[in-house]
PLY file of the C-alpha trace (Angstrom):
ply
format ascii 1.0
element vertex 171
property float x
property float y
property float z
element edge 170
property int vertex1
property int vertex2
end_header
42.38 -2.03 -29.15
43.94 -0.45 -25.85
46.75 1.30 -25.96
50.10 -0.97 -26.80
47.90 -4.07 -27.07
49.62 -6.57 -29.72
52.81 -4.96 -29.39
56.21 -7.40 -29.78
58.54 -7.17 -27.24
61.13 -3.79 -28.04
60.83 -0.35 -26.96
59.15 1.05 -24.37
57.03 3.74 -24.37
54.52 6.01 -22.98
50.98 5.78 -23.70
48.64 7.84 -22.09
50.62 7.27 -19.11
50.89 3.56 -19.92
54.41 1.97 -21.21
53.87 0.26 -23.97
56.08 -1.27 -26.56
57.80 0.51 -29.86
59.88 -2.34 -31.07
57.10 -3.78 -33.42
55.90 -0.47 -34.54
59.78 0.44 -35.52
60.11 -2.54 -37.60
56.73 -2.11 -39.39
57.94 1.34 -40.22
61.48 0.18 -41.72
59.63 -2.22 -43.57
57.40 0.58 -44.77
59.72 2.88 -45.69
62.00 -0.10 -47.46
59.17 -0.33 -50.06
58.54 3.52 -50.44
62.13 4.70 -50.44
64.48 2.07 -51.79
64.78 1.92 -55.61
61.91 4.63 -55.45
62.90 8.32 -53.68
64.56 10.54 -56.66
66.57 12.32 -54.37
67.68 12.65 -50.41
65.18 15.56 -49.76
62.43 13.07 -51.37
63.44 10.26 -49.11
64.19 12.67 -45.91
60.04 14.27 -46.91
59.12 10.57 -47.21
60.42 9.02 -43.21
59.33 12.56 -41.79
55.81 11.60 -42.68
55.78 8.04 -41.88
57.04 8.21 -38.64
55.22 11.51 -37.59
52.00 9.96 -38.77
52.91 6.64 -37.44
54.46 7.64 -34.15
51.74 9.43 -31.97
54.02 10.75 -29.48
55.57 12.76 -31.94
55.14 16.59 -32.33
58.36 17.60 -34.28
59.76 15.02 -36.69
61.91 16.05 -39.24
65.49 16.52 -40.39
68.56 19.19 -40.29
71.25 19.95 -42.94
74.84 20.89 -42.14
75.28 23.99 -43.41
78.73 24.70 -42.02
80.98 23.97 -39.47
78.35 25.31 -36.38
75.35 25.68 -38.31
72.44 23.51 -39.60
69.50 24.56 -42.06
65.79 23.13 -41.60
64.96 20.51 -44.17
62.00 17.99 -44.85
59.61 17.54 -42.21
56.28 17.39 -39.98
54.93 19.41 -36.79
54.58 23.17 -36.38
56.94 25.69 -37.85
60.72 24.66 -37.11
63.72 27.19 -36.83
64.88 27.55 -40.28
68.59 27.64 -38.93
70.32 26.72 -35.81
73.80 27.61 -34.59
76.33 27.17 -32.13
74.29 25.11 -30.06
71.43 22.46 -29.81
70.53 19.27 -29.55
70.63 18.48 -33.39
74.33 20.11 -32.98
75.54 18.31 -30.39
74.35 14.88 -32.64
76.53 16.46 -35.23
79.94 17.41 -32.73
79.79 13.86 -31.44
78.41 11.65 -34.53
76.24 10.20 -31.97
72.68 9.79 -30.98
71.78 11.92 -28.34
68.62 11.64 -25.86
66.93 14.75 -24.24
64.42 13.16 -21.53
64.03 17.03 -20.79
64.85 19.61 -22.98
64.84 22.55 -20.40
68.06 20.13 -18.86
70.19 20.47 -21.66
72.43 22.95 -22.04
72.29 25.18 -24.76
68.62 23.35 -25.94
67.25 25.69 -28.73
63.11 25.84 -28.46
61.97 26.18 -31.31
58.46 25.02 -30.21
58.22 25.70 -26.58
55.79 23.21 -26.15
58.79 20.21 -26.71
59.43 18.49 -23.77
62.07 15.50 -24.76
63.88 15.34 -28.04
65.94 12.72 -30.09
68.73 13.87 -32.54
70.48 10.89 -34.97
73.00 12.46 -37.54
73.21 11.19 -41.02
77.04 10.17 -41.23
78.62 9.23 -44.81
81.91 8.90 -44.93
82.58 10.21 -41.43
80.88 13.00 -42.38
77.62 14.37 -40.87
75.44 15.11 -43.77
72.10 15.84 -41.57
70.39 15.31 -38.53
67.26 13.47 -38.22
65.35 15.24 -35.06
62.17 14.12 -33.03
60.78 16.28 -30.58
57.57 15.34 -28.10
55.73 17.43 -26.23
55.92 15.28 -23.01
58.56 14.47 -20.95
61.41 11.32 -21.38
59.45 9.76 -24.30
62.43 8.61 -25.90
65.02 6.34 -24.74
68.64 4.56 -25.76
66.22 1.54 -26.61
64.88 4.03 -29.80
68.67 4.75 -31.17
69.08 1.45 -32.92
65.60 1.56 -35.05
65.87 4.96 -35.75
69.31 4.43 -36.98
68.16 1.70 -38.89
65.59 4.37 -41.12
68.03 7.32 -40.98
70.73 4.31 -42.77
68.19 3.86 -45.58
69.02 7.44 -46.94
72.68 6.49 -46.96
72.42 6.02 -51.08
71.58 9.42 -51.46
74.33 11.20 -49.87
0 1
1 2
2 3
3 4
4 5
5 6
6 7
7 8
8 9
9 10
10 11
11 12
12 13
13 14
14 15
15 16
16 17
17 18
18 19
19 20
20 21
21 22
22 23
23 24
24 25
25 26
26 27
27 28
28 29
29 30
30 31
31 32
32 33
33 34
34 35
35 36
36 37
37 38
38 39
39 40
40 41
41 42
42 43
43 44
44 45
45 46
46 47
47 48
48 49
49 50
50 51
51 52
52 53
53 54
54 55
55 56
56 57
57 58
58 59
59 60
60 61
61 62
62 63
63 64
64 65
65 66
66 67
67 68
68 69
69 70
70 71
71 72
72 73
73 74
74 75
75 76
76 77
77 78
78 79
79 80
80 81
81 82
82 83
83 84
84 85
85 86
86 87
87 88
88 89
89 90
90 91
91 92
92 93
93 94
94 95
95 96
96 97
97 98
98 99
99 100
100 101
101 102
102 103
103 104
104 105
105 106
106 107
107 108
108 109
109 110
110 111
111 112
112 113
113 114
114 115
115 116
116 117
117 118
118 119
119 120
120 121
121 122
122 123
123 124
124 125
125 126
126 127
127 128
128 129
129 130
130 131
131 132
132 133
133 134
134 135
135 136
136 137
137 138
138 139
139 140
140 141
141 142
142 143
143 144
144 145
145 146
146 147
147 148
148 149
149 150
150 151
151 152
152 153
153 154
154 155
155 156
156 157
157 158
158 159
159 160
160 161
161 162
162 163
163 164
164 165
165 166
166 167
167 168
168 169
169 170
């Protein structure tokens, strides 16, 4: 099947230098990860292991996909994921920090454009960072790194937040 082929109308993406569509894919995943999380995960590092995999084997621009604890007021601690080695902790600055100072999503089209980016693969090109909030607080940060350039979008916020909300009963 080429590349995006079959794909519902959604999120747009970049396949092999073809935009395609992420919307369908998203909600297959949520649906996936509904059946293998809810009423099943033991714990939030089970459930956090369990979306890492599923979306870094389902999403193929993916090369980092994984999540970040708080581990004070500046600093965050590696947790479940997928892709090559990860720092083990990050502080004072970052993309996954900056997702925890605002409580917001926050889009890197280009890493080496963000101020205070922290490479921990230099090979990322474009990240997404979505923080785990409970209670108003920031728990964790789910981050996605790819090793090309503006692969993810404000279109990928609301599906993403839609997994990261499914670890909300473990917190």
């Amino acid at each position: 099947m080429p590349c995006g082929e079959g794909e519902p109308a959604g999120v747009a993406a970049a396949c092999g230098g073809e935009m395609i569509n992420r919307g369908g894919r998203y909600e297959r995943i949520l649906r996936q990860l509904q059946g293998l999380i809810v009423g099943a995960s033991p714990t939030l590092i089970a459930a956090m292991a369990t979306v890492s995999a599923v979306l870094h084997a389902k999403m193929p621009h993916h090369s980092w996909t994984g999540f970040y604890f708080v581990a004070g007021e500046d600093e965050l601690h590696v947790g479940p994921y997928q892709g090559p080695a990860a720092c083990q902790v990050l502080k004072g600055q970052g993309v996954c920090l900056h997702a925890v100072r605002t409580r917001a999503a926050v889009v890197v089209p280009d890493v080496a454009a963000f101020p205070g980016h922290i490479a921990c693969d230099s090979r990322s090109r474009s990240e997404i960072a979505l923080p785990l909030v409970k209670d108003g607080r920031v728990v964790a940060v789910l981050d996605v790194d790819s090793n090309e350039p503006a692969q993810f979008s404000a279109a990928d916020v609301a599906p993403l937040e839609r997994i990261v909300a499914l670890l909300l009963p473990f917190c």
